[in-house]
C-alpha positions as CSV (number, residue, x, y, z in Angstrom):
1,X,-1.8,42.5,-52.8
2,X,0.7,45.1,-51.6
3,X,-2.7,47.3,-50.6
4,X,-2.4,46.9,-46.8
5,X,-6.2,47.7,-46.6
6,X,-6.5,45.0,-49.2
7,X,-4.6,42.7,-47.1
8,X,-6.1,43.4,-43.5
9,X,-9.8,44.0,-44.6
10,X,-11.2,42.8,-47.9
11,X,-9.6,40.0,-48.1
12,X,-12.4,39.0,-45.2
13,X,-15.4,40.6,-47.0
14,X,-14.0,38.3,-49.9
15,X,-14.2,35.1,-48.1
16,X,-17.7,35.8,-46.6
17,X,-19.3,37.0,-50.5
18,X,-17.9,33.6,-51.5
19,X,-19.4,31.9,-48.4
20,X,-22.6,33.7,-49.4
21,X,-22.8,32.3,-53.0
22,X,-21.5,29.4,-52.6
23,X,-24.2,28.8,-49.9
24,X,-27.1,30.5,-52.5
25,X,-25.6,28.3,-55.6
26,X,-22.0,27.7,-55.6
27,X,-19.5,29.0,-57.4
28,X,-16.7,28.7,-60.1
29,X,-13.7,31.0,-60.1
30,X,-14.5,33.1,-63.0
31,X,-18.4,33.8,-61.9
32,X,-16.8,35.0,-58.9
33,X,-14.4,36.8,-60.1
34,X,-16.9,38.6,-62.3
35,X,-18.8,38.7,-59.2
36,X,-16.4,40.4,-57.2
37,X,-15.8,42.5,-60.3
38,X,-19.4,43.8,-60.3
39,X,-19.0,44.9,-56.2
40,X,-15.5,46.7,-57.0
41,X,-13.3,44.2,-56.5
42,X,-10.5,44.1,-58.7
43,X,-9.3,40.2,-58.0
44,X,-6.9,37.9,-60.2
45,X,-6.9,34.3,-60.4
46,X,-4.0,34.0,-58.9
47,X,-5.2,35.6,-55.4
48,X,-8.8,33.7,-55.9
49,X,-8.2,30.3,-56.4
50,X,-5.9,29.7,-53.9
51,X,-8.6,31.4,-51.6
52,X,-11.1,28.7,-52.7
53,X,-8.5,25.9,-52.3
54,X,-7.8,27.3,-48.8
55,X,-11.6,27.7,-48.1
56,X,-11.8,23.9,-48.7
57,X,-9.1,22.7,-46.7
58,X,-10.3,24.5,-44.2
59,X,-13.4,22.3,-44.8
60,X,-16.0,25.6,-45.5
61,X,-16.3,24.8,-49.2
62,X,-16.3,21.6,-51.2
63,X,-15.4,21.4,-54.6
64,X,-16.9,19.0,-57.7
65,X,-14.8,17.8,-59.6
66,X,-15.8,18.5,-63.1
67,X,-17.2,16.0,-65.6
68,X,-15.0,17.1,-68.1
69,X,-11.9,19.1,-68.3
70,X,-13.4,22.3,-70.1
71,X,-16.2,22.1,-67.1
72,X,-15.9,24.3,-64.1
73,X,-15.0,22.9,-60.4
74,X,-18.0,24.0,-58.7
75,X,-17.6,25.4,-55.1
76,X,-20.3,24.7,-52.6
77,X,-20.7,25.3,-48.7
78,X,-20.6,22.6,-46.0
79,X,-22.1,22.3,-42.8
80,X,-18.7,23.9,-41.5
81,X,-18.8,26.7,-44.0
82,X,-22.5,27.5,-43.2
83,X,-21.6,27.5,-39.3
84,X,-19.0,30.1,-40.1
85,X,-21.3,32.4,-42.5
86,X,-23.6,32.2,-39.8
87,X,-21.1,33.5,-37.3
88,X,-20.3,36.3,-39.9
89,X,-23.2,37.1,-40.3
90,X,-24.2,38.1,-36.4
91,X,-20.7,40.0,-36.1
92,X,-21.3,42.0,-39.5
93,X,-25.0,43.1,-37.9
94,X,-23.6,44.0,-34.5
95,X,-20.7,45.9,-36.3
96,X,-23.0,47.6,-39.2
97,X,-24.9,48.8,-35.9
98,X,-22.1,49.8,-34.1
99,X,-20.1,51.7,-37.0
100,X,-22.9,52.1,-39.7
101,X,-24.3,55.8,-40.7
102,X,-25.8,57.4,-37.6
103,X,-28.7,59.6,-37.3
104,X,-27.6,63.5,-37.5
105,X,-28.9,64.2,-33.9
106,X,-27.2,65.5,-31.5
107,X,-26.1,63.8,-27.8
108,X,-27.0,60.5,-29.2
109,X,-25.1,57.3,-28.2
110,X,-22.0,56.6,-25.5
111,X,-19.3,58.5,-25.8
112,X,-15.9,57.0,-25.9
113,X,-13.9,59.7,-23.2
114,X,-15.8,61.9,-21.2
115,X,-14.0,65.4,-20.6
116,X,-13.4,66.3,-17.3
117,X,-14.7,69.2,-15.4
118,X,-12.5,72.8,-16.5
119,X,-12.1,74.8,-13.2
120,X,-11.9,78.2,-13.4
């Protein structure tokens, strides 16, 4: 990851479309990689699995251990994990609101510095 943007942003939107799915199903590592994939994400295994193992340390996912060895360790979310999507997901609505696509009308919204008065 030597993509700063990479590094600073999506490496957040990652972690909250695996929270997502993993709360909807769960999730292997090559599902969501393909996953990712589809949305434009250009992952490897060797950035997403650690991110899954980290995601369960931190106690957000929890992994089965598979029946057999060709079998897939399924993530799911835990109670901690779906606290935390939860929290995304009211700070994704109040940010798509503040920095989504705004109407094309004019003198609309605050603005950031007001100008001061020219004097002539």
């Amino acid at each position: 990851m030597r993509d700063p943007v990479v590094r600073e942003f999506l490496l957040g939107f990652w972690k909250i479309h695996i929270l997502h799915h993993a709360e909807e199903q769960g999730v292997y590592g090559q599902w969501m990689l393909e996953e990712l994939h589809h949305h434009g994400y250009r992952l490897s295994p060797g950035t997403l699995y650690p991110l899954l193992a980290r995601m369960a340390r931190r106690g957000w996912l929890r992994a089965t251990e598979p029946k057999r060895s060709r079998d897939a360790r399924v993530y799911r979310i835990t109670p901690a994990g779906a606290e935390v999507l939860k929290r995304l997901r009211t700070s994704l609505a109040e940010l798509q609101h503040e920095v989504g696509p705004r109407p094309a009308s004019r003198g609309r919204g605050r603005r950031a510095v007001s100008k001061k008065p020219t004097s002539s």
